[in-house]
C-alpha positions, 0 to 999 in steps of 0.5 A: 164189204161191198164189191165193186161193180163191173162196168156194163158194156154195150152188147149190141154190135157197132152200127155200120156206117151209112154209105154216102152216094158222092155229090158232084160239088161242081154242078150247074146250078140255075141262074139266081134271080135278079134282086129287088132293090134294096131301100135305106132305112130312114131311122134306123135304129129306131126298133131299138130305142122303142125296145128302151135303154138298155139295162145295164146299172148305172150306165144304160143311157150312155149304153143306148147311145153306143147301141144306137150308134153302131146300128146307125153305122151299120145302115150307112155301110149296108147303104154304100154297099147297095149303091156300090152294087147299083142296087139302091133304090132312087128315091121318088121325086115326089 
């Protein structure tokens, strides 16, 4: 009859834990840049429809469609969200 295996333990000793030096959370950090103007994308879910439908059986042209949209939506919120913070790029009147 075979006898049952005790359960090895681990001989080395626990690691200390390391100690942390406190981090003044509530520092002055450098003023950020100003950003660049931000430009609304003309087509924008056209990576997406090059990428092709998606595949999903029997459903993919509709699928594109929903995709397609919800990208679409996106763009026009990030647009507002721009123009809202004065950050849209004018286009040239060119």
């Amino acid at each position: 009859m075979n006898t049952p295996q005790r359960k090895r333990t681990n001989q080395r000793r626990p690691a200390r834990p390391k100690e942390h030096k406190p981090v003044n959370i509530w520092r002055a950090v450098p003023a950020l840049p100003e950003p660049a103007p931000i430009v609304a994308a003309d087509e924008p879910a056209a990576l997406v429809r090059s990428l092709g439908d998606p595949p999903l059986s029997g459903k993919s042209v509709v699928s594109g469609h929903y995709v397609a949209a919800v990208i679409e939506r996106a763009a026009a919120l990030a647009t507002a969200l721009a123009t809202s913070a004065d950050l849209l790029q004018q286009p040239n009147p060119d």
